[in-house]
N, C-alpha and C positions, 0 to 999 in steps of 0.2 A: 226233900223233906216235906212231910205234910203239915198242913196247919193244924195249930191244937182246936178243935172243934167239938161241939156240944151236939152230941147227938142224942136226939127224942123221938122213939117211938111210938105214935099215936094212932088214932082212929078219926077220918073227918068225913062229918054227915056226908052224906050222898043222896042221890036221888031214890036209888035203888037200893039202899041201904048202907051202914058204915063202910068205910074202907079203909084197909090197911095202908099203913106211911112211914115214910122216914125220915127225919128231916137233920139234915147237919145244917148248923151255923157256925161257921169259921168265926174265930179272931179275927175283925178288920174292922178300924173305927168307922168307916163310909164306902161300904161297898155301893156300885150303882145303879146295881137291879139284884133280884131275888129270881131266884129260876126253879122253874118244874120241868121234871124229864120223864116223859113217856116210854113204854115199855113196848115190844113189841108182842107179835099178835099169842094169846095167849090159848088158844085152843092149839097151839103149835110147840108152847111152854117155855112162853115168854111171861116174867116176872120181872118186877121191878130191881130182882136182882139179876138180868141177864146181863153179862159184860160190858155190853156195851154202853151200857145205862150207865154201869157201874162207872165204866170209865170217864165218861162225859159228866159224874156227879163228883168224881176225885179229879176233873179237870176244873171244874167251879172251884173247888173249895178250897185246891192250889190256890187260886184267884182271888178267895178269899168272899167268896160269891154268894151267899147262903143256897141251900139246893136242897129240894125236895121231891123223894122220889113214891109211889103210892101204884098200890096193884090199882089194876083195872074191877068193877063189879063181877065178881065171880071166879076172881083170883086170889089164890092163898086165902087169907081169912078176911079176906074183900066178901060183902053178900052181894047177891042178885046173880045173873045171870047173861053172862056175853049177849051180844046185841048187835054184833059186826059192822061196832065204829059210829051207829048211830044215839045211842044211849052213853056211851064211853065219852061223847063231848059233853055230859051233863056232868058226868064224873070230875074230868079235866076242869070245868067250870068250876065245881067242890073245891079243886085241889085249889083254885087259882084264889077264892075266897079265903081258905084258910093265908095263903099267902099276902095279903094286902093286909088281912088283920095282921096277921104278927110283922106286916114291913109296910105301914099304911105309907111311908114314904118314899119306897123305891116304884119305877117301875118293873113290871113283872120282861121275865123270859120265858119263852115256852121250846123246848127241846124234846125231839120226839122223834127213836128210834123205829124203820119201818114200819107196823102198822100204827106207834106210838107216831111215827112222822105224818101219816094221814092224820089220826084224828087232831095230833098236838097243830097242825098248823090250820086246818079248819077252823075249829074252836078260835085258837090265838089270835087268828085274823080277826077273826067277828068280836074279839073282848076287845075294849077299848083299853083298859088295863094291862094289855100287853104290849110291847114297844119291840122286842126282838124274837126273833124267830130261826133255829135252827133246824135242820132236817137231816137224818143222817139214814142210808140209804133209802130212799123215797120210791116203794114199791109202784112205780110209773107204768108196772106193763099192767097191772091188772087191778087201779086205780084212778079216780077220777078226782085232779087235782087241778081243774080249770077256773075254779074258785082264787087261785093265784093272781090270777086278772085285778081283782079289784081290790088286790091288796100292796100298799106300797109303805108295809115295815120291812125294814131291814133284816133281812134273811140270809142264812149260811147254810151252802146243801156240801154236806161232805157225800161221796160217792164213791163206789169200789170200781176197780176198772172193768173186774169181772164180777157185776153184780147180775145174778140171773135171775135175779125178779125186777130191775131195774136199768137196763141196760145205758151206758152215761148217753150213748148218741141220741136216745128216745129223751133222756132227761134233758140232756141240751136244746134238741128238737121241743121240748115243749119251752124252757125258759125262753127259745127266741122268738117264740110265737107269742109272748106275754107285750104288754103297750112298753114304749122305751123308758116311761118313768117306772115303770116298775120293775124291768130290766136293770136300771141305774142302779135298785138299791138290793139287786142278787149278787151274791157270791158263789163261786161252786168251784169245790176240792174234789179232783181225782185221785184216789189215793190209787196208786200202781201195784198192780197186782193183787188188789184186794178182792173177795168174795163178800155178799150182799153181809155177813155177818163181820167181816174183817178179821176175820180167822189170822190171828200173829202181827196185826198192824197199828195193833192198838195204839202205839204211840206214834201213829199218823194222825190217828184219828185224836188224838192229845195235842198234838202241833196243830193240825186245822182249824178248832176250835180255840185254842189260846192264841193263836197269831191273829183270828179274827174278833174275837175278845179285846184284844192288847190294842190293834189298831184304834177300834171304837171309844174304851176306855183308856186315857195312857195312862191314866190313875193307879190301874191297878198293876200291883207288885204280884211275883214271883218268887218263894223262898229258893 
């Protein structure tokens, strides 16, 4: 059963102009952070409503999580113009301000499918306002994610076993090349037999994220 939640659709400045958003807030007296989920690459026809997004924002809000999800500049009725992940962490930055205004007391999460996972954990890292970091398939063959080095928030990379923009041994291959403290505070889900989108697995990808959720926070319930 899902939580009964307030959903508002708005517009928040941007760099490059408004952008389209969505924001649920669940029923829960003290949730413990407020989350953004990034969208994947959208010259490809990724939108804030691609499934996967979807799903990892009805997996928050299970939780009780507040979650906000918001096209990229030059998506849906987003203005400006794609920027390929360089201008899109200005964006990301927008979404993260609206977020501290309306939860000036949680820490923020930042969630971000494929090219959402580039830009969302770039950005995340360098905010100081963010504390957690999820990644869900993390297009590692044909990005540059070495920036992980000098970040040691807490991070969850779910991964598909047949993800073919991401292949896990390259993504393993790079988490182990990362220094051991920052190693310490990775996690990383293989979900079996999944494709870089998770084509049928979604509720793998629902378990990954709440069981590493639940571990962090044990506060948080489960209807």
């Amino acid at each position: 059963m899902a939580h009964v939640h307030a959903s508002r659709a708005l517009f928040i400045p941007g760099p490059a102009g408004r952008l389209e958003a969505l924001l649920w807030t669940p029923v829960h007296p003290n949730p413990p952070v407020a989350a953004v989920i990034c969208h994947p690459h959208p010259l490809f026809g990724g939108t804030m409503h691609s499934k996967v997004v979807f799903q990892v924002a009805r997996t928050l809000d299970l939780l009780g999580i507040p979650a906000l999800r918001f096209n990229f500049r030059g998506t849906g009725l987003s203005q400006g113009a794609h920027d390929n992940g360089r201008g899109e962490q200005g964006d990301l930055c927008a979404a993260l301000d609206l977020l501290a205004a309306e939860f000036p007391a949680l820490p923020l999460l930042v969630a971000g499918f494929s090219f959402g996972c580039r830009v969302g954990l770039r950005a995340g890292c360098a905010d100081s306002r963010v504390a957690e970091l999820i990644g869900l398939g993390a297009p590692v063959a044909d990005s540059d994610f070495t920036f992980l080095a000098a970040c040691r928030k807490p991070r969850l990379f779910v991964q598909g076993e047949n993800d073919q923009f991401g292949a896990p041994v390259a993504l393993e291959a790079l988490l182990n090349s990362l220094p051991e403290e920052v190693r310490a505070t990775t996690s990383l889900v293989i979900v079996p037999g999944a494709d870089h989108f998770f084509a049928g697995k979604l509720r793998d990808v629902d378990r990954a994220v709440t069981d590493w959720l639940l571990a962090r926070h044990q506060d948080l319930g489960v209807d």
